[in-house]
N, C-alpha and C positions, 0 to 999 in steps of 0.2 A: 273227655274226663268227666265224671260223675264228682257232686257235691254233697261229702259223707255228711255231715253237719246236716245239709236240705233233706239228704235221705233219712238222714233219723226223728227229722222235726216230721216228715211225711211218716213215717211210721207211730207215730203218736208220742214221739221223745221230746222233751221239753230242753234244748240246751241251755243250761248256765254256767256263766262262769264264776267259779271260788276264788276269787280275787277281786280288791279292792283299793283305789289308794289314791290321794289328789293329784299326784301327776297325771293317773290316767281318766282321771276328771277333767282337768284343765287341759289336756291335750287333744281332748277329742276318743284319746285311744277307748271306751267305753262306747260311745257313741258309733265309734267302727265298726269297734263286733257285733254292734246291733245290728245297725245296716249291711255288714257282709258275711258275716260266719252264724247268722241265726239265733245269735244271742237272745235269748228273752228274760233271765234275772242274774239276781245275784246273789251270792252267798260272802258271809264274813266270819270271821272268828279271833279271837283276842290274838292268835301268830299272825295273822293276815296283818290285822292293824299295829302291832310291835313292829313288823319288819317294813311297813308302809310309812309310819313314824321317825324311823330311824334310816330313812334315807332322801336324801335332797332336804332339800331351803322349800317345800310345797308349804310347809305348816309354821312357819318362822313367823309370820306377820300376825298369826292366831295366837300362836304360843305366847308372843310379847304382848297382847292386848291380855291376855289372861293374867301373865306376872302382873303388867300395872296394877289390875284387878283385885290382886290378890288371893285370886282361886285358889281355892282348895284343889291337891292334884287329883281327889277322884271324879271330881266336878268340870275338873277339866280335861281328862280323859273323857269324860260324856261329850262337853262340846264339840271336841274334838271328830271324836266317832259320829255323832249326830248329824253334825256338819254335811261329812261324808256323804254318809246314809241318804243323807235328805237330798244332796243332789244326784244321787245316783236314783233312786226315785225319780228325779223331774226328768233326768233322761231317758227314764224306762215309764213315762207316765204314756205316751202313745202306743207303748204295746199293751199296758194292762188295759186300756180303754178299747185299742180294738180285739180284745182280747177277750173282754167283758170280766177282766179282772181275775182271769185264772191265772195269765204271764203277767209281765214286767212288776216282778215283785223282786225283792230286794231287802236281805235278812239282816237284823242288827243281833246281838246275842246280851241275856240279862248275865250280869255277874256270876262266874262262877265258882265263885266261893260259896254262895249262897244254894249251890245247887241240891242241898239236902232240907233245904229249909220254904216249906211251900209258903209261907204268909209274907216272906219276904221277896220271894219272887215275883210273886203276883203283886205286890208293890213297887216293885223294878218293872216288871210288863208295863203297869199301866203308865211310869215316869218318860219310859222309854217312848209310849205309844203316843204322849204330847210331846214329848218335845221334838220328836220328827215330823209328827202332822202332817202325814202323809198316808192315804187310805190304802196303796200298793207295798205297805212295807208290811217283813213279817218279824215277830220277837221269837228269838231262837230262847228254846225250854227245854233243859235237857229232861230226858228220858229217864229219869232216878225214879223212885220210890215218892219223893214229897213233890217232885213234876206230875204226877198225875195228875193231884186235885189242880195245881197252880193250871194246869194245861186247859181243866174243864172251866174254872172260874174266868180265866185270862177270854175266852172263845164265847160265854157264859155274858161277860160285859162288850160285847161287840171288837175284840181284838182279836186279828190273824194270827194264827201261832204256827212256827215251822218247829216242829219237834224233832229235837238233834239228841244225838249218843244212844241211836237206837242198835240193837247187836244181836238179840235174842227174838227167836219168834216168840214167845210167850210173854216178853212182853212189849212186844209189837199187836198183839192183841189189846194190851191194857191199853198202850195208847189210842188204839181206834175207837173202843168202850171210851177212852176218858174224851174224845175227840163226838163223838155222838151224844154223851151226858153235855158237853158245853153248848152243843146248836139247841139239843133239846129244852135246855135252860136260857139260851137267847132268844130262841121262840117264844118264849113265856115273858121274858122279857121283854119284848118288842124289838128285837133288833131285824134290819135286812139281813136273813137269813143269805140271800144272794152277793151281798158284800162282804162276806165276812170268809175268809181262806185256810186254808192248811195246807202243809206238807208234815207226811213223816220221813225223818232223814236216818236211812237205814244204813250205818255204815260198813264198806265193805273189804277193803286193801287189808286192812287190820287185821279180819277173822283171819285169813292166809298167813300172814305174817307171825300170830302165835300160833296156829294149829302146824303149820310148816315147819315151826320150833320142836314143836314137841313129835313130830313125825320120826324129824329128823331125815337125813340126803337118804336121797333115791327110791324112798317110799312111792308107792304107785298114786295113791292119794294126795299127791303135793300139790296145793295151786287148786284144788278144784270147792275147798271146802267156801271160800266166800262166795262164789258162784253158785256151788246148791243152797247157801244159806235165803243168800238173796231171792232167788227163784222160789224158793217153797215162800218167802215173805209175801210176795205177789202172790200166789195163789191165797194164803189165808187176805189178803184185801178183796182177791174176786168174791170169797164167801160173806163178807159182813159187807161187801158194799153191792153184794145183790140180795141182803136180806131184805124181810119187809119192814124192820126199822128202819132203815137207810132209805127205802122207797118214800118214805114217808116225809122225812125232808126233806129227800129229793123234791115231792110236788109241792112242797112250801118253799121252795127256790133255792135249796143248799146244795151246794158242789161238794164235792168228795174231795176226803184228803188224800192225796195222792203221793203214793209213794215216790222217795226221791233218793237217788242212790249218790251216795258221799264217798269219802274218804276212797276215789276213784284214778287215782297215781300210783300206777303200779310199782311196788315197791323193790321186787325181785329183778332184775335188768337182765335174766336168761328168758324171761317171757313177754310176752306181746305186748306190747306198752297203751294198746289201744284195748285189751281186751274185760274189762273193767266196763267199757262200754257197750261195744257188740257182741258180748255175750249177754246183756241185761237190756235186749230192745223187747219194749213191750208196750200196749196201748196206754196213755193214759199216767204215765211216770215222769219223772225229773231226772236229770243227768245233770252234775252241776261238779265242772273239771275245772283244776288249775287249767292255766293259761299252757301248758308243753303238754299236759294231754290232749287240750281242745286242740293245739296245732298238729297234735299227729294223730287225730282222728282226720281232722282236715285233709293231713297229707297221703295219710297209708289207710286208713281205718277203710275194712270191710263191712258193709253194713248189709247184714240178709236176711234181712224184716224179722218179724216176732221170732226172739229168741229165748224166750219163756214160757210160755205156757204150753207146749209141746213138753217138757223136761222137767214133769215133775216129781213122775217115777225114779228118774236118774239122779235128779236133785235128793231126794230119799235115800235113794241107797248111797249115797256116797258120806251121808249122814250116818249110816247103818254101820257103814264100813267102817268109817274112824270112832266109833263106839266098840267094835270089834276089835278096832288097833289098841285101844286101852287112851283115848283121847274124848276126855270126861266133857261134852259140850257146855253142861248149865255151869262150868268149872270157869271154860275158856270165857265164854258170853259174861261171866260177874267182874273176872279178873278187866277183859277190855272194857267195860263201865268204869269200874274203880279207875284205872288209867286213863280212862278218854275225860274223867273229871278233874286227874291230877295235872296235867299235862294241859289241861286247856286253865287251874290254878296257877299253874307253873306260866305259862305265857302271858296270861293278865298280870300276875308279877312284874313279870318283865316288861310288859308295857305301862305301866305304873312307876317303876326304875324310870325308865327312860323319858315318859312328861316329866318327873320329877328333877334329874337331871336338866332337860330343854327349860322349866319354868326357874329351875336358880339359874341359869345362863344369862336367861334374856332377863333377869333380874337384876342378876351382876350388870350386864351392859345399860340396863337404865340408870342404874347409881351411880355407870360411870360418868355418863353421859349427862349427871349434874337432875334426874329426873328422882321422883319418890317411887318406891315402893311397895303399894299399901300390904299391909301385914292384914293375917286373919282369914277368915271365910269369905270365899265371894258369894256373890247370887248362885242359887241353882237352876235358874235359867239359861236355856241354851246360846251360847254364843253365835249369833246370825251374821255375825259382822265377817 
């Protein structure tokens, strides 16, 4: 039996898993997939932490020190998440160190309400980036329009940024510009140009999902548009990271941002539930799967080395094609932006419902329980306890 996971880390695939939560902290289960399924980071996002929140007694004895506290619930949604973050870090701190700091990284994401707003973000990067204090983590930035600057300043002050809600190749370029404007202003800065990371997180189940819509059944083109989207991504990273600007950090010690392919759970269940992956092996990238894709990679996935950069004529035309069908790309690529911001609004919502809910409970039960309550703002300091 071959080990699809080891075959893809041998072919230059970075596995992570999209998932996060304290059970599978406190259980070991994290530490597992490290040592047996190839695990090297992590990725999170505001549904991860709603549905991670919202099950089991893991977070009860946090939750009730923060009601005494009197936090504020956005504050304690931070702790919360932070907490996390922070020890999923200390588990993944032996890969980024043998690693020399390209794996075991480990994504928190800033607010995404705030995702059109660059001076507030880049205010959330830097809160987020103390209070985990942790050199292997990254702040997830989305891909908008006011993430641009937030992305070169956040990289610019010595912070890793994984750039998420990316969909469009055009502006998968502005990211990489805004991603080369930040080392080059860290350089200037004095920062270790060698400690400092990126990923861009190019995502991909999605583009399928609306272009598939608008095809409509039986179209020949069904299923293959997130796949040329992706691939022709990869080829515009070969061009600006074998330019002679990119050389040029290169020899001042700076690693490339590496593309990292998301939203990878196939969403259609008449197609290969692995192929989200082993259509997208290429050197030098991130894969980063819920946990039922990374087990059926595990289980069934065929892995047949570089499946990129051979396909980018074909990735083209299939491009070609559905501009022919009357399927507007710069239409689909704004539409899933707007959605991939509403929809990650929508879930931080919900996990703000739900501290809130947890911190009047364990409030109620201290009042029962003959104890106070303090009212008001708590610290914004992270809760370690």
């Amino acid at each position: 039996m071959t080990d699809a996971l080891a075959d893809l880390t041998a072919a230059g695939v970075a596995v992570w898993l999209d998932d996060l939560s304290r059970e599978r902290l406190r259980s070991g289960g994290l530490a597992d997939l490290v040592k047996t399924r190839s695990v090297v980071g992590v990725t999170t996002n505001p549904s991860i932490f709603q549905k991670a929140l919202s099950d089991g007694a893991a977070y009860d004895a946090q939750v009730r020190d923060l009601a005494l506290r009197g936090t504020d619930v956005g504050e304690a949604v931070r702790a919360l998440t932070t907490y996390d973050v922070r020890w999923a870090c200390d588990v993944l701190r032996e890969v980024y160190d043998a690693t020399d700091g390209v794996d075991g990284r480990v994504s928190i994401e800033v607010d995404p309400r705030i995702a059109h707003d660059t001076d507030r973000t880049v205010a959330e990067a830097r809160a987020l980036w103390w209070l985990v204090d942790r050199p292997n983590l990254y702040i997830k930035i989305p891909a908008t329009q006011a993430g641009l600057p937030a992305i070169t300043q956040a990289l610019a002050e010595g912070i890793s940024v994984n750039v998420t809600l990316i969909f469009s190749l055009e502006r998968y370029d502005l990211v990489m510009a805004a991603f080369l404007d930040g080392l080059e202003q860290a350089r200037e800065n004095g920062h270790d140009l060698s400690r400092l990371g990126s990923v861009a997180s190019f995502f991909v189940s999605r583009v399928d999902t609306e272009v598939d819509g608008r095809l409509g059944e039986g179209h020949a083109l069904r299923g293959q548009a997130a796949i040329a989207n992706a691939r022709l991504a990869y080829q515009h990273y070969e061009g600006v990271f074998g330019s002679d600007r990119w050389k040029a950090l290169e020899a001042a010690g700076a690693k490339p941002q590496r593309p990292l392919w998301a939203s990878t759970g196939v969403k259609d269940k008449t197609m290969d539930d692995t192929r989200y992956v082993v259509e997208l092996v290429a050197p030098g990238t991130v894969n980063t799967m819920p946990e039922g894709t990374l087990q059926a990679v595990q289980d069934h996935g065929q892995v047949r080395g570089d499946t990129v950069t051979g396909a980018y004529d074909d990735a083209q035309s299939v491009l070609d094609g559905l501009a022919e069908a009357g399927v507007d790309y710069d239409d689909v690529v704004d539409q899933l932006e707007r959605e991939g911001v509403d929809k990650f609004e929508q879930a931080w919502g919900d996990l703000i419902e739900s501290v809130t809910g947890q911190l009047e409970a364990a409030g109620a039960d201290v009042d029962a329980d003959g104890g106070t309550s303090p009212k008001g703002d708590g610290p914004a300091a992270a809760d370690r306890s």
